[in-house]
C-alpha positions as CSV (number, residue, x, y, z in Angstrom):
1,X,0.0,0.0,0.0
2,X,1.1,3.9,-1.3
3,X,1.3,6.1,2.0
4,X,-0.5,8.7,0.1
5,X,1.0,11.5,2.7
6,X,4.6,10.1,2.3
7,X,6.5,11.7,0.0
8,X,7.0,9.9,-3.3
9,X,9.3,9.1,-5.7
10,X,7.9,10.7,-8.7
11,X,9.7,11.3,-12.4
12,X,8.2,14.5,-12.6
13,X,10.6,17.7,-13.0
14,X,10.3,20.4,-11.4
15,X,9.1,22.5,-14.3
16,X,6.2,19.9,-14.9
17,X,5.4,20.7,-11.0
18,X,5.1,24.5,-11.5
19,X,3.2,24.1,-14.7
20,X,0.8,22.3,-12.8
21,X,0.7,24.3,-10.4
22,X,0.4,27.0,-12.5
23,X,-2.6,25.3,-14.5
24,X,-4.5,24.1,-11.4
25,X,-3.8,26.8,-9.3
26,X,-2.7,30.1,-10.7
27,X,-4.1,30.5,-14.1
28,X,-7.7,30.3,-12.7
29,X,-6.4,33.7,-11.2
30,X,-5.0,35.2,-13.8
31,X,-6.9,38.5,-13.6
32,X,-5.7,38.9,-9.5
33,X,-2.7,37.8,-11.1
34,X,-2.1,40.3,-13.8
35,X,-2.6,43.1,-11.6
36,X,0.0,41.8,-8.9
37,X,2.4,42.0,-12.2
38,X,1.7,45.3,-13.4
39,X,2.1,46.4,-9.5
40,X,5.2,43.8,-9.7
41,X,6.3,46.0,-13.0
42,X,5.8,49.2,-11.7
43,X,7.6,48.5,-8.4
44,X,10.6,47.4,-10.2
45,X,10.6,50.3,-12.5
46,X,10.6,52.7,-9.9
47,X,13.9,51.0,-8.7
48,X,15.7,51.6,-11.6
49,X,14.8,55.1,-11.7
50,X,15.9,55.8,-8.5
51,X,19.4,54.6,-9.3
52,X,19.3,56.0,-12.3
53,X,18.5,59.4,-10.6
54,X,21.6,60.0,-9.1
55,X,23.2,61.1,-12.0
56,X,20.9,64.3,-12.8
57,X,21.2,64.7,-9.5
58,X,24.8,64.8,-9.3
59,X,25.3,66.1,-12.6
60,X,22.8,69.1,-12.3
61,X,23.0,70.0,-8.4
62,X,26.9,69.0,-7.6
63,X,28.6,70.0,-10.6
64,X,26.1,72.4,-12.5
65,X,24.7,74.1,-9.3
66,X,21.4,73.9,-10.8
67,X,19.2,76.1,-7.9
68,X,16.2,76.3,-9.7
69,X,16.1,72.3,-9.4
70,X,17.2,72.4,-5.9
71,X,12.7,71.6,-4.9
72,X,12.0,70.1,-8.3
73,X,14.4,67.0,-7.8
74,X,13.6,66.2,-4.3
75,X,10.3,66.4,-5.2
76,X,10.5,64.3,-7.8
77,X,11.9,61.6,-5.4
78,X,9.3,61.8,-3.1
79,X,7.1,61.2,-5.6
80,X,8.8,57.9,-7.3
81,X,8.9,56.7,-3.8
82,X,5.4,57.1,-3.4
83,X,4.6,55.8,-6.5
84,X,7.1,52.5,-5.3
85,X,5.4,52.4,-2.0
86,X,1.8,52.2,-4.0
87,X,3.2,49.2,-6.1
88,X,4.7,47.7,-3.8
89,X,1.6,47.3,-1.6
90,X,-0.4,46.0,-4.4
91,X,1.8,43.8,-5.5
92,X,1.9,42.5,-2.1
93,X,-1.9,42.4,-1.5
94,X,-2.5,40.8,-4.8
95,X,0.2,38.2,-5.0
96,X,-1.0,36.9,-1.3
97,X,-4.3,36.9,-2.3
98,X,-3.5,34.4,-5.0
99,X,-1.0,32.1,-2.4
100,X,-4.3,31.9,0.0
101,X,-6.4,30.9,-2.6
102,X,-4.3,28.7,-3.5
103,X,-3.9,27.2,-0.1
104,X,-7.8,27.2,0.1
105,X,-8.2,25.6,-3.5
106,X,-5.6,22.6,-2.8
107,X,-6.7,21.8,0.4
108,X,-10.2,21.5,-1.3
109,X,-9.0,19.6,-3.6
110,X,-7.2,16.8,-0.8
111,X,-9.8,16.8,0.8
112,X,-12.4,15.3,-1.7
113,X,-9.8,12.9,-2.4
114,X,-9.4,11.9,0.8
115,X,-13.0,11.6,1.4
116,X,-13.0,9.4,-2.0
117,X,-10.8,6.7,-0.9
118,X,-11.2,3.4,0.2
119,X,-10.8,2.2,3.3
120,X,-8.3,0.0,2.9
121,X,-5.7,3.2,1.9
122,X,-7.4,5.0,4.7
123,X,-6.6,2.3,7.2
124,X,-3.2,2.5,6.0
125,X,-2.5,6.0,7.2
126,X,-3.0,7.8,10.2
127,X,-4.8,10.6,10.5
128,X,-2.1,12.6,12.1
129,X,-0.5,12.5,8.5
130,X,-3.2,13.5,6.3
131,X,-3.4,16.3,8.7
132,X,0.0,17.3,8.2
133,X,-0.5,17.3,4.5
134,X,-3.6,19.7,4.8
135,X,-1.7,22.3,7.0
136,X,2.0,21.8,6.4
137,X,2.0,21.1,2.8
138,X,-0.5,23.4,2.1
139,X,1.5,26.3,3.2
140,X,4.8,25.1,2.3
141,X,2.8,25.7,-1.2
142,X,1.6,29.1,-0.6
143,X,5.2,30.1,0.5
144,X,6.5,29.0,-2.9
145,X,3.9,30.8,-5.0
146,X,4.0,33.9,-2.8
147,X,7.6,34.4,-1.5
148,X,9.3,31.9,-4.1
149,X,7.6,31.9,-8.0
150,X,6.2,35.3,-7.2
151,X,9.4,36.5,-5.3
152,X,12.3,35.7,-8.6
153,X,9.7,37.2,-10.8
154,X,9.5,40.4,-9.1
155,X,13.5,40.6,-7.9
156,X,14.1,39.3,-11.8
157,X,12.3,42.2,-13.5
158,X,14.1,44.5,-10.3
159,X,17.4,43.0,-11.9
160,X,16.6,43.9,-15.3
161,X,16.1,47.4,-14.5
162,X,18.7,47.9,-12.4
163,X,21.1,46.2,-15.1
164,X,19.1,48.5,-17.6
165,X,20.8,51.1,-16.2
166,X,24.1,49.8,-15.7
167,X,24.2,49.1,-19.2
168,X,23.3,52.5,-20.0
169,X,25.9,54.1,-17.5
170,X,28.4,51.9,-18.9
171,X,27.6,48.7,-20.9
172,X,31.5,47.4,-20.7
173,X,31.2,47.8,-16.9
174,X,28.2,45.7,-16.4
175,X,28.9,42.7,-19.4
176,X,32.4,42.6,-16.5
177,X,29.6,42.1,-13.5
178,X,27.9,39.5,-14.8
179,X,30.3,36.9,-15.3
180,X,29.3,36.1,-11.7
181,X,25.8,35.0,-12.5
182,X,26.8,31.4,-13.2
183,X,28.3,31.3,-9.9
184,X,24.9,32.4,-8.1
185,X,22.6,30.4,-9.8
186,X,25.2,27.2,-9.7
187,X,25.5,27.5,-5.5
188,X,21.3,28.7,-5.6
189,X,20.6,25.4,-7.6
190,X,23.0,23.2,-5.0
191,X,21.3,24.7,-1.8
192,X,17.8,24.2,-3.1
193,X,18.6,20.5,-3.3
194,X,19.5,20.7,0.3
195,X,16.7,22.6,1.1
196,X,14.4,20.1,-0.7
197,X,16.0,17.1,1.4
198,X,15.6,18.8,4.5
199,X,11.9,19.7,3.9
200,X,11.2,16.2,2.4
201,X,12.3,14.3,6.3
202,X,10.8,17.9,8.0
203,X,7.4,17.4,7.0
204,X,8.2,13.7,7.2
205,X,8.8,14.1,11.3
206,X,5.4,16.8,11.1
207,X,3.2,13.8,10.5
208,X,4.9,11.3,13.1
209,X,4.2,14.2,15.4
210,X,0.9,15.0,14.2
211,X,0.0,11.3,14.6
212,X,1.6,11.5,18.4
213,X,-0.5,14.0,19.3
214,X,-3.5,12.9,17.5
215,X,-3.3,9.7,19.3
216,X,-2.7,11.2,22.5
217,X,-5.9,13.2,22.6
218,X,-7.9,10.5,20.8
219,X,-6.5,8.0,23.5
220,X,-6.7,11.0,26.7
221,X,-8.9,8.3,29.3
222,X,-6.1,5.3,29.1
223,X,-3.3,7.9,29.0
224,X,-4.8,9.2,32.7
225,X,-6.0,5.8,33.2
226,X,-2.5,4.1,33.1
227,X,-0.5,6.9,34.0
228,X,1.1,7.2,30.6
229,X,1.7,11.1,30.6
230,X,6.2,11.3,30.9
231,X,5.6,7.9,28.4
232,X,3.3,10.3,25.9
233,X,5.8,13.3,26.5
234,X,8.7,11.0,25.6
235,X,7.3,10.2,22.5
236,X,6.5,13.7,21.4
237,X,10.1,15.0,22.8
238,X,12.0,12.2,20.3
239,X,9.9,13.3,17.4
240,X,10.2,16.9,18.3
241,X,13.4,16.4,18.0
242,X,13.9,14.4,14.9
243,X,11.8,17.2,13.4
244,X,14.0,20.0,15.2
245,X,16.9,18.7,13.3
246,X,15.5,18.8,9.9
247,X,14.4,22.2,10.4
248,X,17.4,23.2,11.7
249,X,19.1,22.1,8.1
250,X,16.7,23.9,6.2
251,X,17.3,26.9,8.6
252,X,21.0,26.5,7.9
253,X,20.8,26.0,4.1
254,X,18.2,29.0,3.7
255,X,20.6,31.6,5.6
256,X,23.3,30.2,4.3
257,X,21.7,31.5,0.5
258,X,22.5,35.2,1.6
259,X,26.7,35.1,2.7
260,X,26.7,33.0,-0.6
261,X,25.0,35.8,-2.9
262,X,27.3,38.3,-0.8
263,X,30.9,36.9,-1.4
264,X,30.0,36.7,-5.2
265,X,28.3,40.4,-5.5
266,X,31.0,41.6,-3.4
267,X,33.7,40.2,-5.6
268,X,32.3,41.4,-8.4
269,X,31.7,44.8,-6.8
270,X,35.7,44.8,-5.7
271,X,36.1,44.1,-9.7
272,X,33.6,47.0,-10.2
273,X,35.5,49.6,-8.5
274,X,39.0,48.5,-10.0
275,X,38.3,48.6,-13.2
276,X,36.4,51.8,-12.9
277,X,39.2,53.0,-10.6
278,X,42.0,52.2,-13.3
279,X,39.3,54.4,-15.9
280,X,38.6,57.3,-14.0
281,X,42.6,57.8,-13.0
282,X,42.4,57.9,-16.7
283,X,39.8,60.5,-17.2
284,X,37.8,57.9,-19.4
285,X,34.6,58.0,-16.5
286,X,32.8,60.6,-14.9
287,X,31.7,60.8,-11.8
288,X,28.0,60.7,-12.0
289,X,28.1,58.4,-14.5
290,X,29.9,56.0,-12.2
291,X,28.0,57.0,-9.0
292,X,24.7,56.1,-10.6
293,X,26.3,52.7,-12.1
294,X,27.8,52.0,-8.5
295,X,23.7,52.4,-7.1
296,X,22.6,50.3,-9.6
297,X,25.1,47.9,-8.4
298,X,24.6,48.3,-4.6
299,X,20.9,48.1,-5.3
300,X,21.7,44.6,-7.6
301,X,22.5,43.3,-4.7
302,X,19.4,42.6,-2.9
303,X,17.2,41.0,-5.7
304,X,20.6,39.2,-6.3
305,X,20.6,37.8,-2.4
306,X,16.8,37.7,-2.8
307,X,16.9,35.4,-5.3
308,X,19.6,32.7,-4.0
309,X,17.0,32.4,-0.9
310,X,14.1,32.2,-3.1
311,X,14.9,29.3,-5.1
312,X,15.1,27.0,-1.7
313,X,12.0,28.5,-0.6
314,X,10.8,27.4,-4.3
315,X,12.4,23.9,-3.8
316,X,10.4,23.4,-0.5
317,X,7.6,24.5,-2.2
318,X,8.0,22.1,-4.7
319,X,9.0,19.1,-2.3
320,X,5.3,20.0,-0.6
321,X,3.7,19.9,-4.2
322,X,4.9,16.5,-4.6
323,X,3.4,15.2,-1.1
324,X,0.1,17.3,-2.3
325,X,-0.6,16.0,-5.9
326,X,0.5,12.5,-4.4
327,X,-2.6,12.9,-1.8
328,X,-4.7,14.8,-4.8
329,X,-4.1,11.9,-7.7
330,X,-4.3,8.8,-5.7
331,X,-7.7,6.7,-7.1
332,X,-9.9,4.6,-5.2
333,X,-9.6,0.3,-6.4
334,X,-13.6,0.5,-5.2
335,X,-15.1,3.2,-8.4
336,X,-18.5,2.1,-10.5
337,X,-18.1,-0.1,-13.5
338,X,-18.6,1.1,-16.8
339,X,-21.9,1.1,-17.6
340,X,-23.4,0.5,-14.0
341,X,-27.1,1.0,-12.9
342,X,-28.6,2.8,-10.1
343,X,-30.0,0.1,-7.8
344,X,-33.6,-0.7,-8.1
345,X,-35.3,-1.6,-4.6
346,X,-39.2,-1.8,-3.7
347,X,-40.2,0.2,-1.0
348,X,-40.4,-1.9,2.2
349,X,-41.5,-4.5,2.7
350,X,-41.3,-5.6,-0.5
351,X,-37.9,-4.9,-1.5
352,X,-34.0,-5.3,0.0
353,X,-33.7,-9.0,-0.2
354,X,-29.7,-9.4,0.3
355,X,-28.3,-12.6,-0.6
356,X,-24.3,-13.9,-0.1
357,X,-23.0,-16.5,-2.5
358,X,-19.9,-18.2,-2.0
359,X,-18.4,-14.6,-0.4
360,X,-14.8,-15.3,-0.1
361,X,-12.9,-12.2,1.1
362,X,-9.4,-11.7,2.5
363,X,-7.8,-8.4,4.3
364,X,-4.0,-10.0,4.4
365,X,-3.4,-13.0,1.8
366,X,-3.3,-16.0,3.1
367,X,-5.3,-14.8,5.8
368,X,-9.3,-15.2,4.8
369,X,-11.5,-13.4,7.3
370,X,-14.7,-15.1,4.8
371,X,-14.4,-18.7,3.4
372,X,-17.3,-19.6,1.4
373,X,-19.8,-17.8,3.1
374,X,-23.6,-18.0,1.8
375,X,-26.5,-16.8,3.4
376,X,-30.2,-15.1,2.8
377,X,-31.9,-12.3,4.2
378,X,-35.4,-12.4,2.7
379,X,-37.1,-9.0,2.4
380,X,-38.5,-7.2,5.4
381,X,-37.3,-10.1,7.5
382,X,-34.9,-10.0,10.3
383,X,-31.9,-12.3,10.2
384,X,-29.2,-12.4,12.8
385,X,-25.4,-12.7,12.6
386,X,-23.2,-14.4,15.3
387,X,-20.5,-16.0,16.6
388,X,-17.1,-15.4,18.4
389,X,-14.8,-12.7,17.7
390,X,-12.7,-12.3,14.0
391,X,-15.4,-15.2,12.6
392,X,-16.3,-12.3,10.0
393,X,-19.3,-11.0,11.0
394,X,-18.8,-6.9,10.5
395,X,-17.0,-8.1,7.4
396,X,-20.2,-9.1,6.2
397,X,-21.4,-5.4,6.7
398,X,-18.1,-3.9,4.7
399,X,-18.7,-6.0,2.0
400,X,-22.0,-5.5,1.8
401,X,-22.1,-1.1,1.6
402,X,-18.7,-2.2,-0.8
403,X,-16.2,-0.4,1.6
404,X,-14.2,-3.4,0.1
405,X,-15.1,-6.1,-3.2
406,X,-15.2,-9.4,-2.0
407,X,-12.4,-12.0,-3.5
408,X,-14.9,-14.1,-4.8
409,X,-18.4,-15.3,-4.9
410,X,-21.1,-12.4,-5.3
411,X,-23.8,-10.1,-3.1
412,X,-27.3,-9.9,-4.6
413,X,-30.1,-7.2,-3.8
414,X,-33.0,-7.8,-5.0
415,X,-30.7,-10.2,-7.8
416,X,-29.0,-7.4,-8.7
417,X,-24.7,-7.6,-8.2
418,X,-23.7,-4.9,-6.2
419,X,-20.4,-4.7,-8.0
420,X,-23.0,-3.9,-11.3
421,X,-24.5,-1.1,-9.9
422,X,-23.8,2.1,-9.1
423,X,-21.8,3.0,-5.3
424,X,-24.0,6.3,-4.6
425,X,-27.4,4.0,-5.0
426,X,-26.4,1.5,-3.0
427,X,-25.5,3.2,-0.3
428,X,-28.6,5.1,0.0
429,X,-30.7,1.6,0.1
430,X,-29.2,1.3,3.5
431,X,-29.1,2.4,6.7
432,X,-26.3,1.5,9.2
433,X,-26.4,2.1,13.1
434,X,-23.0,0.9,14.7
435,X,-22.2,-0.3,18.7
436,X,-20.2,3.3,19.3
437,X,-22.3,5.8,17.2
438,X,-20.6,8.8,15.4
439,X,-22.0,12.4,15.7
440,X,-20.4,14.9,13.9
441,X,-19.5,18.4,16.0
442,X,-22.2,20.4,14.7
443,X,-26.2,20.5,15.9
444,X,-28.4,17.9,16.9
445,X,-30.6,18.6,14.1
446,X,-27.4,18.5,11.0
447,X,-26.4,14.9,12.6
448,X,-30.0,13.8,12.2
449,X,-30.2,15.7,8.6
450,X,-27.1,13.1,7.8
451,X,-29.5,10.7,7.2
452,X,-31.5,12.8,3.8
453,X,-29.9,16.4,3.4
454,X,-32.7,17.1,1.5
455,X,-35.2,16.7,4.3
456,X,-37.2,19.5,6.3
457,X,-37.5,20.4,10.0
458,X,-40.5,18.6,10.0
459,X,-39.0,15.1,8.9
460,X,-36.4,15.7,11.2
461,X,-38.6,16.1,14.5
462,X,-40.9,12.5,13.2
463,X,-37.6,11.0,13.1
464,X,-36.1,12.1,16.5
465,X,-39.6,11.5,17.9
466,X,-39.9,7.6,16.1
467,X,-36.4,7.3,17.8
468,X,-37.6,8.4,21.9
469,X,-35.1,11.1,21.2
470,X,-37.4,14.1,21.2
471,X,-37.7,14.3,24.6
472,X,-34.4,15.0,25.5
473,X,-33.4,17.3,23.2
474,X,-36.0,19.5,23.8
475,X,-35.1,19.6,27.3
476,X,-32.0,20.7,26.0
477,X,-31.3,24.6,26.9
478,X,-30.6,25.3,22.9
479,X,-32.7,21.8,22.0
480,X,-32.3,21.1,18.2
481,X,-29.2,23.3,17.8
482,X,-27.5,22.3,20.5
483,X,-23.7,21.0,19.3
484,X,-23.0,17.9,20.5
485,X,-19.1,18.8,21.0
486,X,-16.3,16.5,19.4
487,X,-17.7,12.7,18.6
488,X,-21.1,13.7,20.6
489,X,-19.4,13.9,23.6
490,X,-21.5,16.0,25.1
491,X,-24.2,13.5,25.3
492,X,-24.4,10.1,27.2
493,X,-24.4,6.7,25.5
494,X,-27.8,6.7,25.2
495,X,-28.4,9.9,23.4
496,X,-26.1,9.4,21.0
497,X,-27.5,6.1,20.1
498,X,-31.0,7.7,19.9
499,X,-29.9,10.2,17.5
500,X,-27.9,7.7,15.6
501,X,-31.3,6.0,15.1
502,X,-33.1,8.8,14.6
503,X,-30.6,9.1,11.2
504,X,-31.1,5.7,10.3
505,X,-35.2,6.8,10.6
506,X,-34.9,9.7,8.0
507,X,-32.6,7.6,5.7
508,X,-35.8,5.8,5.4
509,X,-34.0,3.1,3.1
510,X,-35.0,-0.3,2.3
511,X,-32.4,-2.6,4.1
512,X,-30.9,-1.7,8.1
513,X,-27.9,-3.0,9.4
514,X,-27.3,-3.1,13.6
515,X,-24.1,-4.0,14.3
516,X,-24.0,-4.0,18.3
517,X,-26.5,-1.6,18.8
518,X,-27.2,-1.9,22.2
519,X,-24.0,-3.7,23.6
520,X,-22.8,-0.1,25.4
521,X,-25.6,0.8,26.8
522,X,-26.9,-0.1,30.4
523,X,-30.5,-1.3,31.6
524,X,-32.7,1.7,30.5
525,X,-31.0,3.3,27.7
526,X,-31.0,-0.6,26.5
527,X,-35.1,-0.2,26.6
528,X,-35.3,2.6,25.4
529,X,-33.3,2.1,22.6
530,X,-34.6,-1.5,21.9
531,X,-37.9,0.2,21.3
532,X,-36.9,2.8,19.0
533,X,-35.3,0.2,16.9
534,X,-38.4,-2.0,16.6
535,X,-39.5,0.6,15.0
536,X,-37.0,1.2,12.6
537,X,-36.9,-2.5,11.7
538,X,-40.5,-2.8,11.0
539,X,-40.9,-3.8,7.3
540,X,-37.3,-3.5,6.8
541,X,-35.1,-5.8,6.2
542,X,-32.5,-6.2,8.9
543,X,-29.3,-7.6,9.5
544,X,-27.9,-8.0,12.9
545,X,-24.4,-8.4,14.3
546,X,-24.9,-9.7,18.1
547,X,-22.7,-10.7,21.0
548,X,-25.4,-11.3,23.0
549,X,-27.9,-13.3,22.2
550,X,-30.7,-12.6,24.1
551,X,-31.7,-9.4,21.5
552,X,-31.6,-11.8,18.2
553,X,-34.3,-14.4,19.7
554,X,-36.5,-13.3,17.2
555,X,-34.7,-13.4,14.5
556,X,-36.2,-14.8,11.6
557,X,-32.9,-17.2,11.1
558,X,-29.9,-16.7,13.1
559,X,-26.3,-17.6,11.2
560,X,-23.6,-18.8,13.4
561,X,-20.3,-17.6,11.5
562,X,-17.0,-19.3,12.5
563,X,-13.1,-18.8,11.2
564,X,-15.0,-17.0,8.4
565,X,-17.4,-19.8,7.4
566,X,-21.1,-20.5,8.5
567,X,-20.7,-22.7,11.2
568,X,-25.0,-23.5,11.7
569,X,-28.1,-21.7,11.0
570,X,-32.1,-21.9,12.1
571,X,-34.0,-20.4,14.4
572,X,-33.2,-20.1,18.1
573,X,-35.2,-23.3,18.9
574,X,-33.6,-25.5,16.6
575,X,-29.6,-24.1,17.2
576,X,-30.1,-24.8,20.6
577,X,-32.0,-28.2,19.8
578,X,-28.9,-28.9,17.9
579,X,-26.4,-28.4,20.7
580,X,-23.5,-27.2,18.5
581,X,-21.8,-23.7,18.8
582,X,-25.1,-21.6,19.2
583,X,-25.9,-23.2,22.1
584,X,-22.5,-23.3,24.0
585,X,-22.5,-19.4,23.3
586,X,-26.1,-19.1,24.4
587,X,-25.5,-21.3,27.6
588,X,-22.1,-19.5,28.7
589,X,-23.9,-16.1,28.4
590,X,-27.3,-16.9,30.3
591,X,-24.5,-18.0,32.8
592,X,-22.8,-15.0,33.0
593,X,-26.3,-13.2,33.4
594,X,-27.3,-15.3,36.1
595,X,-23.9,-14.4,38.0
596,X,-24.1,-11.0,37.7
597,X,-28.2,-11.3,38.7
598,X,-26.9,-13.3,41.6
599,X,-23.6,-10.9,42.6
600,X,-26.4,-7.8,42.2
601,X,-28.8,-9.5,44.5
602,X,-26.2,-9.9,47.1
């Protein structure tokens, strides 16, 4: 299995990255874009006029004594600085606005990938990781359109106006200052690789960190439970540190850019002023002339440095856009075949007849968690699935809403292949309630809507009230808006499961899988939650995953799975006329009861 966070090793260059990030990204800003450039334009312009103003100025004022341009020249500076100041502002507001959107745009785009993939990769990848993709990588991108694509262009076009006038102070002079180019774009081009190494393990560490710290929250009770806090903090301190170290290289290689840019530009500037030197002793320069050149020079400089630290901000950048099209291109196995149909269920009780044939299905080769496995659920009856732990039973269940295709043998509804229809249809012929209910952190009455988005308020109450969860929520201070906090953790057991139900009720679909529905609860949540799913059972047909037995007497036919294969089957009365597994389990839990009936009396 890919790690889709990790990052990969792709044959794509680095000018294939940008143009995609370019196409994907940029170009759909092109107008926000434009504008940044002209500002960009401007900006630089203004740069080269000011260096190219000191000759005037010493020309006219120094050696002319000019006095009726002693106002008119300063003012003209002041107003070329403003006019600087202006572009550089928008090309600042502009080019930012495009790196957020950008950030905004790819993060959309990760996440409906992520939310498109199958379990099996998901499984494969903690969550701390996928976080550190969204947040790190995301911004890492920004940074590289913003500061690093964005950045060269604007010190390039600074460099070409600066050089401009260099050339037209003295073209000889600056063809001799730019034999150090090579130099700076050959040590730029070696610490960008750096950079890009060091990024690569950084973000690398992020997610091991991330997936620390995700687990330690996730896992809070047994971490206070067991006293695990300095063990917690250990982990986190060794990945801190892992992380502090490739940061620290990418610290080292970015400010190592500048002294690099400096010992060329000074050299060259040393070159400069001997060579100009040997001239002027000679009469052949003059000095404004040369004092402009020299500020041209001087001012070369920066967009010079600029750009040896911009190109390892553009190789992080570029590192993180591997990581991020990795996450963004990575397809689901489990898709819709060519040509499938939309599933085709009668309303209950007529329609959802499920039927297994043969289902073999394997998570690990060599390793079946289903051998063989055939069984019936006739419509709008209720069948029951049981048997020790791993004998496959919730495997039934993923095979079955297709979170995975099964190795062999087929699953009919209604005689219709799952695998031959489409994944969206399927999925909203069934309803699933689960032992530890999920609510999402947002209002009682959205984690209800989950069930049909397209329902109205008055759907929405029927189906909390069909569930017995109506009365509690009203008693709630903010009652159908009321957020139920990360996981519905705000709420007991009980009312989670009631609202879980209470989804299931406005899904309304044709077949209902219960796996463990009432296993968590105690006595009276039990009751009332026993009732509310009578309820949603009736007419339905329903599929139950039980430990204990006692819920799944009536059953219409109880499987007995074991080692992945279907051990017995029947009703209650004639497993437990048979004396095989069925009845050992029933036996050793009515024991267990009547101990903790007996201890309780006591």
């Amino acid at each position: 299995m890919t790690n889709p966070a990790a990052p990969p090793d792709s044959a794509q260059g680095d000018l294939a990255l940008l143009s995609r990030l370019a196409r994907d990204y940029v170009v759909p800003q092109s107008g926000t874009l434009a504008i940044a450039v002209v500002c960009m334009v401007v900006g630089a312009a203004t740069t080269g006029v000011l260096a190219w103003m000191l000759d005037p100025i010493i020309k006219l004022l120094f050696l002319e004594k000019r006095e009726d341009l002693l106002v008119l020249i300063p003012l003209g500076v002041i107003g070329v600085v403003l006019v600087r100041g202006a572009a550089n502002y928008g090309e600042a507001t502009f080019i930012n606005t495009v790196g957020q959107r950008l950030v905004a745009n790819s993060q959309r785009d990760m996440f409906r990938s992520l939310v498109g993939y199958d379990l099996e990769r998901v499984n494969a990848v903690h969550s701390g990781k996928f976080v550190s993709n969204f947040l790190y990588d995301a911004t890492l991108l920004r940074e590289a359109v913003t500061k690093g694509v964005g950045g060269i262009a604007k010190e390039f076009v600074s460099l070409v106006a600066l050089g401009a006038v260099m050339i037209y102070q003295d073209w000889q002079l600056a063809l001799f200052s730019v034999v150090v180019l090579p130099g700076v774009a050959y040590a730029a081009r070696r610490l960008g690789k750096r950079m890009r190494k060091a990024s690569t393990h950084g973000m690398m560490e992020t997610g091991e960190l991330s997936t620390v710290l995700s687990e330690m929250l996730d896992g809070r009770r047994i971490v206070k439970a067991y006293a695990l806090e300095e063990n917690a903090a250990a982990r986190a301190e060794i990945h801190i540190g892992r992380r502090l170290k490739h940061l620290m290289k990418a610290v080292r290689t970015h400010a190592l850019a500048v002294p690099v840019a400096d010992l060329f530009g000074g050299l060259v500037i040393a070159a400069a002023i001997f060579y100009a030197g040997y001239q002027g002793v000679r009469g052949q320069v003059e000095l404004n002339h040369f004092a402009s050149f020299m500020a041209a020079m001087l001012m070369a400089q920066q967009p010079v440095r600029s750009l040896s630290q911009l190109w390892t901000t553009t190789s992080e950048g570029l590192a993180a856009a591997r990581r991020v099209f990795a996450l963004i291109d990575a397809k689901p196995a489990i898709v819709d075949r060519a040509g499938a149909r939309p599933l085709v269920v009668a309303p209950p009780p007529l329609g959802g007849a499920v039927r297994l044939r043969d289902v073999a299905f394997a998570y690990h080769e060599g390793t079946p968690a289903l051998d063989g496995i055939t069984l019936e659920a006739p419509a709008g009856r209720k069948i029951a699935l049981v048997g020790p732990s791993g004998s496959g039973k919730s495997t039934v269940f993923s095979l079955l809403l297709r979170f995975y295709d099964a190795d062999g043998g087929a699953i009919e509804i209604d005689g219709q292949d799952i695998r031959a229809v489409t994944i969206a249809s399927l999925r909203r012929a069934i309803a699933l309630v689960t032992q530890e209910p999920f609510l999402f952190d947002e209002t009682i009455r959205a984690n209800i809507a989950y069930g049909n988005l397209d329902a109205d308020d008055g759907a929405i109450l029927a189906a909390a009230q069909a569930a017995a969860a109506h009365e509690f929520i009203a008693a709630l201070p903010q009652g159908y808006d009321t957020r139920v906090g990360e996981a519905g953790l705000r709420l007991s057991g009980g009312q989670r499961q009631r609202i879980a139900i209470a989804r299931a009720m406005l899904r309304n679909a044709p077949i209902l899988l219960l796996d463990e529905a009432t296993s968590a609860l105690d006595t009276e949540n039990e009751r009332q939650v026993q009732d509310a799913l009578k309820r949603l059972m009736k007419g339905r047909t329903t599929i139950v995953i039980a430990h204990r037995l006692t819920t799944v007497l009536d059953s219409d036919r109880i499987y007995v799975l074991d080692k992945g294969r279907v051990a017995e089957q029947g009703s209650h009365g004639e497993l437990m006329a048979r004396g095989g597994l069925y009845a050992r389990l029933y036996q050793r839990e009515f024991a267990g009861d009547e101990t903790e009936r007996v201890a309780n009396d006591g």
